[in-house]
KOLZA-648975 format. One record per residue (C-alpha): residue in three letters; residue number from 1; x, y, z. Coordinates in steps of 0.02 Angstrom, whole numbers. Example, Ala and Ser with C-alpha at 12.3 -4.5 7.8 and 13.67 -1.06 7.14 Angstrom:
! residues 2
+------+------+--------+--------+--------+
: resn : resi :     c1 :     c2 :     c3 :
+------+------+--------+--------+--------+
:  ALA :    1 :    615 :   -225 :    390 :
:  SER :    2 :    684 :    -53 :    357 :
+------+------+--------+--------+--------+
END
This chain:
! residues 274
+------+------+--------+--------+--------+
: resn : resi :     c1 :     c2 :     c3 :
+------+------+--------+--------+--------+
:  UNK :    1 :      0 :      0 :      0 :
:  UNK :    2 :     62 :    173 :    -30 :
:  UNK :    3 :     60 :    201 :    133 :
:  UNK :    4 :    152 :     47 :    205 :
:  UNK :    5 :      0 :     54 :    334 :
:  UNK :    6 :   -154 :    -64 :    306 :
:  UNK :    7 :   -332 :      9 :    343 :
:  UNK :    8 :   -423 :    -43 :    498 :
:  UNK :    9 :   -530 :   -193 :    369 :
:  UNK :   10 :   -356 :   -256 :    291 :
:  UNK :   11 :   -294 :   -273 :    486 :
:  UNK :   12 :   -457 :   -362 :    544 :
:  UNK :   13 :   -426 :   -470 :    391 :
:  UNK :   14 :   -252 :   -498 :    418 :
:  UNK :   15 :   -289 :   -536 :    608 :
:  UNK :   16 :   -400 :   -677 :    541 :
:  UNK :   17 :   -285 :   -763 :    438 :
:  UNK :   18 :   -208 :   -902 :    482 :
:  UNK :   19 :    -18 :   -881 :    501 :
:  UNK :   20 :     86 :   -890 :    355 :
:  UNK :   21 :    192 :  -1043 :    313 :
:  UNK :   22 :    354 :  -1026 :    417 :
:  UNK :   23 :    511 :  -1104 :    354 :
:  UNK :   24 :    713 :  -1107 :    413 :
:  UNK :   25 :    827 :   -974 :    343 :
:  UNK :   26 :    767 :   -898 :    184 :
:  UNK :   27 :    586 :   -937 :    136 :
:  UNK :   28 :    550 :  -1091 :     16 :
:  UNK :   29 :    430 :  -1064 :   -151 :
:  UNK :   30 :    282 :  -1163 :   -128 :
:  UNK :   31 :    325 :  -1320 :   -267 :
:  UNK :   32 :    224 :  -1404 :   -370 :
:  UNK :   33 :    219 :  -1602 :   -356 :
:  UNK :   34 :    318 :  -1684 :   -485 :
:  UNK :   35 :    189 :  -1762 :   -546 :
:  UNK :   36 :     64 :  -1605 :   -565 :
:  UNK :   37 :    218 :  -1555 :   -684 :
:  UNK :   38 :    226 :  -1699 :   -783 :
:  UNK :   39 :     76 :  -1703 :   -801 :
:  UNK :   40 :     38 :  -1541 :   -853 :
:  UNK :   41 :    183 :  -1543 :   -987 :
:  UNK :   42 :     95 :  -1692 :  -1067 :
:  UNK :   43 :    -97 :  -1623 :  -1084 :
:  UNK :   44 :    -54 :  -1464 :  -1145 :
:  UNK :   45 :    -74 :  -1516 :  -1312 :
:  UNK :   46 :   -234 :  -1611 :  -1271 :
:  UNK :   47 :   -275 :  -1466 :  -1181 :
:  UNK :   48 :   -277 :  -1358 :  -1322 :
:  UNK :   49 :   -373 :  -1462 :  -1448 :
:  UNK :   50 :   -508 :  -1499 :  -1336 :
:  UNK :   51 :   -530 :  -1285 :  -1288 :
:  UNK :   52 :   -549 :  -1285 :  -1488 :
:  UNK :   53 :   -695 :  -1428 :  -1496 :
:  UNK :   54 :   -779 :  -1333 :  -1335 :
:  UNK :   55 :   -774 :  -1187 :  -1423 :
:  UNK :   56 :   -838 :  -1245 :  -1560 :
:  UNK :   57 :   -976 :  -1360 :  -1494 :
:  UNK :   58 :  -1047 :  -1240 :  -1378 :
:  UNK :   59 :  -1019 :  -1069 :  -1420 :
:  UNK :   60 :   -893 :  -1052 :  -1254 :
:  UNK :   61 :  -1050 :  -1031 :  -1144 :
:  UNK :   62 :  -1002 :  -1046 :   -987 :
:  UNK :   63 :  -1145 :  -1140 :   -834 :
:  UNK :   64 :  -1197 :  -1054 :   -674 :
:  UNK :   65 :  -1267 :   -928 :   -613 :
:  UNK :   66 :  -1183 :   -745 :   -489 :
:  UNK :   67 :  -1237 :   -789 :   -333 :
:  UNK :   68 :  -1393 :   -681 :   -253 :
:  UNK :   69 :  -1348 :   -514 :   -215 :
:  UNK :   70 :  -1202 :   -497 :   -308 :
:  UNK :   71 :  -1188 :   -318 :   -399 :
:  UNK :   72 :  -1152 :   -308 :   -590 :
:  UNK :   73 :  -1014 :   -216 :   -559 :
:  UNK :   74 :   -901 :   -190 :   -437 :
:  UNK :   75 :   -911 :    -64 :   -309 :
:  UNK :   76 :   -764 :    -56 :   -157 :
:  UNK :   77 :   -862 :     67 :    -47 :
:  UNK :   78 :  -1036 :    -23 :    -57 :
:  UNK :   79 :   -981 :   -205 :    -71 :
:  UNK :   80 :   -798 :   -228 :    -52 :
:  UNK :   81 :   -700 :   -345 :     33 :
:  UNK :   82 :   -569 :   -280 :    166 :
:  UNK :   83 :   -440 :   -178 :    100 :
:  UNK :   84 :   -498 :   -171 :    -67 :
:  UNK :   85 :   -484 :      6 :    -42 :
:  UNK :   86 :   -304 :     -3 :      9 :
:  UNK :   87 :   -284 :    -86 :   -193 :
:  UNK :   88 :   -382 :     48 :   -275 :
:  UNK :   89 :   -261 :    148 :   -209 :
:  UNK :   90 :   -111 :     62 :   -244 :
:  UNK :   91 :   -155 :     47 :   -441 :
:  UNK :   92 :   -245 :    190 :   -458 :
:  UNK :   93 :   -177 :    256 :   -611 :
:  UNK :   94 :    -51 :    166 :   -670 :
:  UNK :   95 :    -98 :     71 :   -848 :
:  UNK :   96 :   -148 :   -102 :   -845 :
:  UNK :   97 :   -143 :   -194 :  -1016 :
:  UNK :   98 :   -217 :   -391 :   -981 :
:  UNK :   99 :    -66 :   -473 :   -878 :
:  UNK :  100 :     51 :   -307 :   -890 :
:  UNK :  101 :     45 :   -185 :   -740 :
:  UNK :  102 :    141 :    -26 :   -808 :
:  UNK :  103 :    197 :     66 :   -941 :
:  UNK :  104 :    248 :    -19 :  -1104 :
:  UNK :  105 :    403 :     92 :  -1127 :
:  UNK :  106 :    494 :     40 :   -959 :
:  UNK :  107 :    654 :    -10 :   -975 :
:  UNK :  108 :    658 :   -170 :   -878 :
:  UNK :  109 :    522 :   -312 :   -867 :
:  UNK :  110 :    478 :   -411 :   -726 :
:  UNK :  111 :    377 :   -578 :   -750 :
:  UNK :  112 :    311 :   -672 :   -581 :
:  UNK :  113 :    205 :   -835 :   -569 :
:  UNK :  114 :     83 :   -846 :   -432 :
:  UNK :  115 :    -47 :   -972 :   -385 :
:  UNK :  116 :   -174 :   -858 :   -303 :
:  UNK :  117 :   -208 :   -987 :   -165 :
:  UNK :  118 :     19 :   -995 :   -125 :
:  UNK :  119 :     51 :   -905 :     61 :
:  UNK :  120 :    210 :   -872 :     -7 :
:  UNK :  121 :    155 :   -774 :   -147 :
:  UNK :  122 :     23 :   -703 :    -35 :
:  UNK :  123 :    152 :   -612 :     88 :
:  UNK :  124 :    262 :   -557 :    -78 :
:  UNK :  125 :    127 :   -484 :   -146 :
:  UNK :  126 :     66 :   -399 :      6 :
:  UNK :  127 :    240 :   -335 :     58 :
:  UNK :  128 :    361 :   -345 :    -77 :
:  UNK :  129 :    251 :   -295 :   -216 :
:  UNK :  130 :    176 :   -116 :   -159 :
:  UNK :  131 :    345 :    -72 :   -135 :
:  UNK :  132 :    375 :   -112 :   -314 :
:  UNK :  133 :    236 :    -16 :   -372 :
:  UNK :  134 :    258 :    135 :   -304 :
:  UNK :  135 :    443 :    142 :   -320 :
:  UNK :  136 :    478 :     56 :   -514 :
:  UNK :  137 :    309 :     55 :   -601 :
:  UNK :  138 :    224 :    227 :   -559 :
:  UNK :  139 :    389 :    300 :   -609 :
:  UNK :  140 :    364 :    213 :   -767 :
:  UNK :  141 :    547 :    108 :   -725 :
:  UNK :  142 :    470 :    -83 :   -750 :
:  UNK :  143 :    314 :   -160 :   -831 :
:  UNK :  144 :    274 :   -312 :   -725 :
:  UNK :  145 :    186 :   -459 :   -804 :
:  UNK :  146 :     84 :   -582 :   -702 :
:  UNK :  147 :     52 :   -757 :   -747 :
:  UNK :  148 :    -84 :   -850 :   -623 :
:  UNK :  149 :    -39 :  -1038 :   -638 :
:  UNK :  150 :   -142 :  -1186 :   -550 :
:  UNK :  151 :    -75 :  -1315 :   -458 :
:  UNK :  152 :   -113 :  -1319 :   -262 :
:  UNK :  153 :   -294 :  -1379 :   -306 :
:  UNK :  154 :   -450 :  -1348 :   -373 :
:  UNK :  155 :   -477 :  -1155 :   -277 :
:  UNK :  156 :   -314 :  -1100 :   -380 :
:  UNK :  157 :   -400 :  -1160 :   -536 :
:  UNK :  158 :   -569 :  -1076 :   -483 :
:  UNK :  159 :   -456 :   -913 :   -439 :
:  UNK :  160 :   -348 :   -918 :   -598 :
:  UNK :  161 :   -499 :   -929 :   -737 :
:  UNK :  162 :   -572 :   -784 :   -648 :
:  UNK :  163 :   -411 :   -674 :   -643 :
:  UNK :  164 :   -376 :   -707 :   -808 :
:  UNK :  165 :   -570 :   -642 :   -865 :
:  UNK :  166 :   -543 :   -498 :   -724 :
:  UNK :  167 :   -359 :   -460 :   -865 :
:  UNK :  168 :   -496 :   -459 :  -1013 :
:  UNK :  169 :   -562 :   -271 :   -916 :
:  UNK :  170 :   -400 :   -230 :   -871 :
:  UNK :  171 :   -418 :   -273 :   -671 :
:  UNK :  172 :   -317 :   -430 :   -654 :
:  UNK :  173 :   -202 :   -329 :   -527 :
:  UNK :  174 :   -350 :   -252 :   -426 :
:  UNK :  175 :   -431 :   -432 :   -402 :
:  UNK :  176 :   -291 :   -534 :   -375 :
:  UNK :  177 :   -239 :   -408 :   -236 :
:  UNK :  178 :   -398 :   -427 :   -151 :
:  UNK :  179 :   -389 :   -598 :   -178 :
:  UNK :  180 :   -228 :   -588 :    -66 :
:  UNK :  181 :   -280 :   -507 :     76 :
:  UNK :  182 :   -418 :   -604 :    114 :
:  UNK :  183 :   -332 :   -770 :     75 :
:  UNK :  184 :   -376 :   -928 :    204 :
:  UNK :  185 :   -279 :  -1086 :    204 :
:  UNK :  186 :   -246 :  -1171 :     54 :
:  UNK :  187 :   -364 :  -1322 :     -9 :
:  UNK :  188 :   -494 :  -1285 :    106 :
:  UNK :  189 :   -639 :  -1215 :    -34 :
:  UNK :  190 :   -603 :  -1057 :     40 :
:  UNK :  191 :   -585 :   -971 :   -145 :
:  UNK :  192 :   -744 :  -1048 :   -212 :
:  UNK :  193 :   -888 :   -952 :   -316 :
:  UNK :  194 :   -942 :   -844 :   -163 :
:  UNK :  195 :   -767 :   -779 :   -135 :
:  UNK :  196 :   -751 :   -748 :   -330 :
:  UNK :  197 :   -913 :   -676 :   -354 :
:  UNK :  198 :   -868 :   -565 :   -190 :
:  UNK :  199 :   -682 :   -520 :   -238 :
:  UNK :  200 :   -751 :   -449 :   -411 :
:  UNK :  201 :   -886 :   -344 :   -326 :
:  UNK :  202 :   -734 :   -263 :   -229 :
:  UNK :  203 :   -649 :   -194 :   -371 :
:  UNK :  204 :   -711 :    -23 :   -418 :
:  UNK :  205 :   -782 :    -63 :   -618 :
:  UNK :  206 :   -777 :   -218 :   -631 :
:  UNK :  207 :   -893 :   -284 :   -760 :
:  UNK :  208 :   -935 :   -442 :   -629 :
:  UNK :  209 :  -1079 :   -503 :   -746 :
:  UNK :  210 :   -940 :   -500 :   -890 :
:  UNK :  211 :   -821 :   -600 :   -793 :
:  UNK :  212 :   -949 :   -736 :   -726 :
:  UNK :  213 :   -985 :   -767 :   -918 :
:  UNK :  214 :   -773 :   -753 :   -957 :
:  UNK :  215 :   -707 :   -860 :   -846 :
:  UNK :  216 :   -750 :  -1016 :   -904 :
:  UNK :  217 :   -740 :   -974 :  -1090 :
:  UNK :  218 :   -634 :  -1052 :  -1228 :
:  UNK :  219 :   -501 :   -894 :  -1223 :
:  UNK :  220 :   -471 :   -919 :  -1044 :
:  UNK :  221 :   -458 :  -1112 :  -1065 :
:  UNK :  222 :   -325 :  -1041 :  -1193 :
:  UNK :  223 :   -235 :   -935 :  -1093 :
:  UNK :  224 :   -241 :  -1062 :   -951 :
:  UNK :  225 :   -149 :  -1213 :  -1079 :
:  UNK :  226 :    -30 :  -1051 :  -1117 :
:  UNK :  227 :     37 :  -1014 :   -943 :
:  UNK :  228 :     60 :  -1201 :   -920 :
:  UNK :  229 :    189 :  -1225 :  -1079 :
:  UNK :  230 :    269 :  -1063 :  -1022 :
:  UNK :  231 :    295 :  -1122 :   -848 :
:  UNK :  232 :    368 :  -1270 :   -914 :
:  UNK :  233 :    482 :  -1199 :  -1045 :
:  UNK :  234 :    550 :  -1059 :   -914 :
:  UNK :  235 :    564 :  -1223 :   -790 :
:  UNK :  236 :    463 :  -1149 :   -669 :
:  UNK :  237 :    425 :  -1275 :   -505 :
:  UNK :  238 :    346 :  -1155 :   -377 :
:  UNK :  239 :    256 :   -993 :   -339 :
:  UNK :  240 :    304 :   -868 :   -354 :
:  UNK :  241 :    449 :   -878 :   -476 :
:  UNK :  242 :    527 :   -704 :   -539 :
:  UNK :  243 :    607 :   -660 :   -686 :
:  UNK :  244 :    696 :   -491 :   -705 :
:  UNK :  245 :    773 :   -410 :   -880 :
:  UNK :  246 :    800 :   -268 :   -996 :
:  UNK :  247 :    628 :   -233 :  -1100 :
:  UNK :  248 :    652 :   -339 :  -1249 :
:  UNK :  249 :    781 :   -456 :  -1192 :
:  UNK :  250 :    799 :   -615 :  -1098 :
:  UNK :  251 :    728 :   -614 :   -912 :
:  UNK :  252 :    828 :   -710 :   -770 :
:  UNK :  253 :    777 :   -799 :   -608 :
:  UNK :  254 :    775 :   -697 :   -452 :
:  UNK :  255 :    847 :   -778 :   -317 :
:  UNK :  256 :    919 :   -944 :   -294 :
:  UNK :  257 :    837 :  -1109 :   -352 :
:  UNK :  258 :    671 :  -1152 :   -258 :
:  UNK :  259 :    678 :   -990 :   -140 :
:  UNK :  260 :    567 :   -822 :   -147 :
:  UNK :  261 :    666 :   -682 :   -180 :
:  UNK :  262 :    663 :   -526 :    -42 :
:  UNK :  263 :    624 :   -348 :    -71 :
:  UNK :  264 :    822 :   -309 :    -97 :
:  UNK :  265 :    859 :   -461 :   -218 :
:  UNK :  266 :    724 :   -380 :   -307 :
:  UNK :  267 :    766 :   -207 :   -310 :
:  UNK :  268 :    949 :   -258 :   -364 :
:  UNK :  269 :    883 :   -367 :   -519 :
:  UNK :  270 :    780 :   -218 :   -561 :
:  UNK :  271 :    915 :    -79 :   -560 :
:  UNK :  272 :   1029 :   -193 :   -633 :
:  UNK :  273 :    900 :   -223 :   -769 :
:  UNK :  274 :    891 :     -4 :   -811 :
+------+------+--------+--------+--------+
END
């Protein structure tokens, strides 16, 4: 936050948490099974053909219905979840283009994988990241690119279809955020379709009605496959996993194998990377 102080809601929420994942020396990436990975590498080609047959077979409808109450479009101050107004203020303004927070002429590009349902990426996002914000993107300095993965369970699935429709309006940032601050344990259908439905009400335009119908569309299906075969080509095991580099040329791993890089690792990629 701008700040560095939380609002009275984002405290409460915090408060409420349960504690984050606690680790010897330098915190460990939350990794993906070997088998998740293996997987993954092999269906993305199955994947893909069968996102063209839904498509075609059913339009890319999408089932289900916004829960009762749920506003058409998102609204912090009348429906939002705690601190979403704490992230309206830490994007306000700065240009968001799908996945890319920032402006396209920064000189250095920074590429992170989260699972939305990872602690870890929880408390990087939530400490390292406004930090980052105000200090490289709002000075136009980096462009950061976010790609939600899926492989805790089923609630980073649920989360990741709807951040990518939230990137099809240009809020990825603003829900994901929220998304963060009132994370619960992982695997325990905390982030099901209440917690979606209520996470895109927080965010101040969201188009919720739009993103019920998105989510589960052939595009996202796409873009899902997509950050799979990425992840593996970049060798990517855990969340989150950053990449720093000059705009234009080859990014590099922050941080040594298998362990989330701190706020100064990160700053000294990104200077590095002017």
């Amino acid at each position: 936050m701008p700040s560095g102080k939380k609002s009275k809601q984002a405290r409460r929420a915090a408060a409420s948490a349960p504690p984050p994942v606690q680790s010897k020396g330098a915190a460990r990436r939350r990794q993906a099974d070997p088998k998740v990975l293996a997987i993954a590498g092999g269906v993305v080609a199955v994947v893909v053909v069968a996102i063209v047959l839904a498509v075609v077979l059913t339009g890319g409808s999408s089932g289900g219905k916004l829960p009762a109450g749920t506003p058409a479009v998102g609204n912090c101050a009348a429906s939002g979840l705690p601190g979403c107004s704490d992230v309206e203020s830490l994007f306000k303004g700065i240009p968001q283009q799908g996945l890319y927070l920032g402006s396209p002429f920064a000189k250095a590009q920074m590429t992170i994988y989260i699972d939305l349902q990872c602690p870890f990426c929880q408390n990087y996002e939530t400490t390292v990241m406004p930090t980052l914000v105000k200090k490289y993107v709002r000075t136009n300095k980096v462009r950061i690119k976010v790609m939600p993965w899926a492989f805790i369970g089923p609630d980073s699935t649920r989360g990741q279809k709807a951040m990518f429709a939230a990137a099809a309006q240009n809020k990825a940032w603003n829900f994901a955020e929220v998304l963060y601050l009132n994370q619960r344990t992982e695997n325990t259908g905390w982030l099901n379709d209440s917690m979606v439905a209520q996470a895109a009400a927080s965010v101040d335009g969201l188009n919720v009605e739009k993103l019920w119908s998105d989510r589960n569309s052939g595009t996202v299906s796409k873009q899902v496959a997509d950050v799979a075969a990425q992840a593996a080509v970049n060798k990517v095991t855990g969340t989150p996993t950053v990449f720093v580099g000059k705009t234009g040329s080859k990014q590099q791993v922050v941080g040594a194998n298998g362990v989330v890089p701190d706020l100064a690792q990160t700053e000294a990629a990104l200077d590095a990377a002017q």
